[in-house]
C-alpha positions as CSV (number, residue, x, y, z in Angstrom):
1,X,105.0,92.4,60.6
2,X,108.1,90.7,61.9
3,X,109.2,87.1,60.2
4,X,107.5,85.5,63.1
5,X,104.2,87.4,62.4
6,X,103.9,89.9,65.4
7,X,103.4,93.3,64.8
8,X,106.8,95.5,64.7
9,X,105.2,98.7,64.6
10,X,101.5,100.9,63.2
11,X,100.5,103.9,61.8
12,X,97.1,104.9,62.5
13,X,95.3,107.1,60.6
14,X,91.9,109.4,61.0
15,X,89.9,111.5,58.0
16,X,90.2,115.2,59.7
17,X,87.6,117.6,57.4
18,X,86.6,116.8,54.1
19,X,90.3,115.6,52.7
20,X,92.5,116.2,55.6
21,X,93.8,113.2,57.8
22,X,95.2,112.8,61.5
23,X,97.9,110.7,62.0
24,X,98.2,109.0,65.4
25,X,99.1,107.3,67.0
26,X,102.5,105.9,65.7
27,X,104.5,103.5,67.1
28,X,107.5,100.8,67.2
29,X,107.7,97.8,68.9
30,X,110.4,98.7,71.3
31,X,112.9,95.6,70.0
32,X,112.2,97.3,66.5
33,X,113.4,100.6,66.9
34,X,116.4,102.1,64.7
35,X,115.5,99.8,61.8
36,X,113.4,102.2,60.2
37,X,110.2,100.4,60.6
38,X,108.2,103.5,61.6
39,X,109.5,105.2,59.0
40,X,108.6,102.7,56.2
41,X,104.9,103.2,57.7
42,X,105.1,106.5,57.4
43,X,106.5,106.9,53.5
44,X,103.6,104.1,52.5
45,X,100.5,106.4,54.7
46,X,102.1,109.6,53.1
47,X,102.1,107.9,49.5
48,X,98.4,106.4,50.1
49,X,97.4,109.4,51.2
50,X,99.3,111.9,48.1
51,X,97.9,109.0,45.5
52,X,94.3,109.6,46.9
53,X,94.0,113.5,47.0
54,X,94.2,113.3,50.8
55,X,95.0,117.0,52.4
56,X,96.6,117.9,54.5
57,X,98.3,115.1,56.4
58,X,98.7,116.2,60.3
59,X,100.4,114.3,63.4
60,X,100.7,115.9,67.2
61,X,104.3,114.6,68.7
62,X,105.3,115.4,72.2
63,X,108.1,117.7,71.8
64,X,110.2,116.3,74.5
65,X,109.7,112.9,73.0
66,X,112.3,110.7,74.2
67,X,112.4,108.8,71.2
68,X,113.2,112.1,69.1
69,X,110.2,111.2,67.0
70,X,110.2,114.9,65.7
71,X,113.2,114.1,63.5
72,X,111.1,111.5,61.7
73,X,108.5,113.8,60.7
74,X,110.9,116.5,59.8
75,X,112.9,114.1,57.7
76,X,109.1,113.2,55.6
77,X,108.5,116.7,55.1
78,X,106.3,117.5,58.0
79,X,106.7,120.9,59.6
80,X,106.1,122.7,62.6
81,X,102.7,124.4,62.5
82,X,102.1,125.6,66.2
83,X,102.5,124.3,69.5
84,X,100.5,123.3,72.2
85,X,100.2,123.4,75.5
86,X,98.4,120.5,77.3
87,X,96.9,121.1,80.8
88,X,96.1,117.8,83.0
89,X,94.2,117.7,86.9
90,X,94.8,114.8,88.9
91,X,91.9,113.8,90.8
92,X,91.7,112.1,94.1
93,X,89.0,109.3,94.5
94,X,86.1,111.0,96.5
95,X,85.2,110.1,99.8
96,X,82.0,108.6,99.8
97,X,79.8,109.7,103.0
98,X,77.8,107.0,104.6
99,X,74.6,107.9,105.7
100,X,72.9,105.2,107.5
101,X,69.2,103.9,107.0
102,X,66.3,106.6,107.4
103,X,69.0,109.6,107.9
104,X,68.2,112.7,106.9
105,X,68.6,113.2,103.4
106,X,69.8,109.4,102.5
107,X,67.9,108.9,100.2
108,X,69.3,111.9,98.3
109,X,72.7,111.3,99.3
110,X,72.8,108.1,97.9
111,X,70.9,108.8,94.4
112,X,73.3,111.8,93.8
113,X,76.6,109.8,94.0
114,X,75.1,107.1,91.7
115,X,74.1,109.4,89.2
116,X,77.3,111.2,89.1
């Protein structure tokens, strides 16, 4: 928290298996970056986390992060495990086919695009 209460920055964490946790996602306020606010989280979730038997800790970072975030987790000990490769589709709003009153299959028209 800032001195005027707002949040500066978060570390969210998730149980992964029986001791393991996710980290993610992390963040800093913009206007907070550089003062090592995300990495103050970070020592206090790795601590918590050490103190309470919690195994292993991971996080996923975009590699092409453009706030170098990889160099925070390197410099907490974290290490490259494997990579990943994310795919994405980008789907264009479907066209929805009017069928007027008593058409031929209406009815079914109709009930199918609501139930999709």
């Amino acid at each position: 928290m800032t001195p005027e209460e707002q949040v500066a920055g978060f570390v969210l964490g998730f149980r992964h298996g029986r001791r393991g946790v996710e980290l993610g996602p992390i963040g800093t306020v913009p206007a907070w970056r550089g003062r090592g606010v995300c990495s103050a989280l970070l020592a206090s979730v790795l601590m918590y986390c050490r103190e309470n038997g919690f195994a292993p800790v991971t996080l996923t970072v975009d590699g092409e992060s453009p706030t170098h975030a990889q160099n925070l987790y390197l410099k907490h000990g974290f290490r490259v495990t494997e990579r990943l490769t994310a795919y994405q589709v980008r789907l264009q709003p479907r066209r929805r086919r009017r069928v007027g009153p008593g058409s031929v299959g209406s009815a079914g028209s109709d009930a199918a695009w609501r139930s999709w």
